[in-house]
One Martini backbone bead per residue (centre of mass of N, CA, C, O) as a GRO file, in nm:
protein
   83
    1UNK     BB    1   0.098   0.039   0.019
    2UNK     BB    2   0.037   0.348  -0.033
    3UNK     BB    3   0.119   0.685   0.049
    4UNK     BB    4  -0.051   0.970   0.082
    5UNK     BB    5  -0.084   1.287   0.022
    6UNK     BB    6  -0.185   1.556   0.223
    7UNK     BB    7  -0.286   1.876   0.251
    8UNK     BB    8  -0.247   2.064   0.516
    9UNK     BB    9  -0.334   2.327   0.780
   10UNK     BB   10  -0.097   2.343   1.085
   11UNK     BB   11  -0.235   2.486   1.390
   12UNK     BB   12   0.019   2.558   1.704
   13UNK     BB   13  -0.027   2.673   1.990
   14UNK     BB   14   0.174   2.828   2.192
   15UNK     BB   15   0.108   2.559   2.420
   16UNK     BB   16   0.138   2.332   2.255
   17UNK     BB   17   0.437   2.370   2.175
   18UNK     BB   18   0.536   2.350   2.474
   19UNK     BB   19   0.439   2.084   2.549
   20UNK     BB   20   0.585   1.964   2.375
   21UNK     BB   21   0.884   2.069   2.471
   22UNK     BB   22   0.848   1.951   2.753
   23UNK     BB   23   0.812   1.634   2.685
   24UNK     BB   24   1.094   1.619   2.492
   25UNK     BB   25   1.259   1.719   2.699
   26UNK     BB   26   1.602   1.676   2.863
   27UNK     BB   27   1.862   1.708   3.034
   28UNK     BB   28   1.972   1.436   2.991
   29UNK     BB   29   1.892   1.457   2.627
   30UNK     BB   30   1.756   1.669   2.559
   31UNK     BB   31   1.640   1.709   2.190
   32UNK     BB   32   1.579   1.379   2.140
   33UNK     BB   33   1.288   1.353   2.237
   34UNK     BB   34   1.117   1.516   2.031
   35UNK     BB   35   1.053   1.383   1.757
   36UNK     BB   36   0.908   1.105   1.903
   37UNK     BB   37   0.675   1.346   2.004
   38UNK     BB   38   0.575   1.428   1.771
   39UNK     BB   39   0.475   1.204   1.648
   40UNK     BB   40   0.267   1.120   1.863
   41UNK     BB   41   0.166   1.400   1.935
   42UNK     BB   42   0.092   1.451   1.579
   43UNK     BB   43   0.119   1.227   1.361
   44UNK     BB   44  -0.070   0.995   1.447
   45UNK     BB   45  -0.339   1.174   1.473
   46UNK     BB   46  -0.348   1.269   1.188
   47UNK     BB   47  -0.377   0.982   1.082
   48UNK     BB   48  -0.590   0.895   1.149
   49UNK     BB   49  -0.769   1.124   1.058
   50UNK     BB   50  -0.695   1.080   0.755
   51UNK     BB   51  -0.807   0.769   0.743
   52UNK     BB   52  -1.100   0.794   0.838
   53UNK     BB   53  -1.170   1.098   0.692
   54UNK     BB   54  -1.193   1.379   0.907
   55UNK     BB   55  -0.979   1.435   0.675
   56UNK     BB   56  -0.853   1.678   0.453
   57UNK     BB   57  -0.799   1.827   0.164
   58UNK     BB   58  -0.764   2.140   0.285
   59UNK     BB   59  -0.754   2.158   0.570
   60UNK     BB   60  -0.769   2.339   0.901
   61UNK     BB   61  -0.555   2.278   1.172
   62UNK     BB   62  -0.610   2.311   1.546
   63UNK     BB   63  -0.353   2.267   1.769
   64UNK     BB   64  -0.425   2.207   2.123
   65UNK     BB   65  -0.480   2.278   2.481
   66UNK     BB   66  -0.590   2.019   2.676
   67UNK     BB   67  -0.512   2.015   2.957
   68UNK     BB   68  -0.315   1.703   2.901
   69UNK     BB   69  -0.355   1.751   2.592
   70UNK     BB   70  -0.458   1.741   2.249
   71UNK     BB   71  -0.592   1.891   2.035
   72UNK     BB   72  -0.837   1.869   1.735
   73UNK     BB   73  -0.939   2.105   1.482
   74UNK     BB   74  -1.150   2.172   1.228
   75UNK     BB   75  -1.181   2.491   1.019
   76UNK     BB   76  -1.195   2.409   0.720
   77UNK     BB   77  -1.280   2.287   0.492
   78UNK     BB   78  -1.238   2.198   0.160
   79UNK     BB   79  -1.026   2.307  -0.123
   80UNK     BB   80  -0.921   2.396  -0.346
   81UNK     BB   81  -0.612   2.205  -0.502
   82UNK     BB   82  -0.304   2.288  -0.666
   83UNK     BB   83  -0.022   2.090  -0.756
   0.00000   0.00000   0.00000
């Protein structure tokens, strides 16, 4: 199976930004699991949302901090996509 390319617009609240860079880095190992942080509270629950269907091309996504996870909000219906 090929991963098809989802082009999305995707607004990281300035809050939700820093709770990324709060869980992701540590004294001791500084800013390298940072990547792997990103990958699971972002990249993995945007591909769950665009393989269940919940997001299309051209879609606005705001992630915000909720409590103590990351909310995701479609702000925006698909628009025509030129690529």
């Amino acid at each position: 199976m090929k991963c098809a390319r989802v082009p999305l617009l995707i607004k990281v609240t300035r809050e939700a930004k820093q709770w990324i860079v709060d869980c992701g880095t540590s004294p001791q190992f500084g800013a390298r699991p940072l990547r792997r942080e990103m990958e699971g509270q972002l990249v993995d629950p945007l591909s769950c949302m665009i393989a269940s269907g919940a997001l299309e091309a051209g879609d606005v996504v705001e992630v915000s901090l909720e409590g103590e996870d990351l909310g995701f909000h479609r702000l925006r219906a698909p628009a025509t996509i030129h690529v």
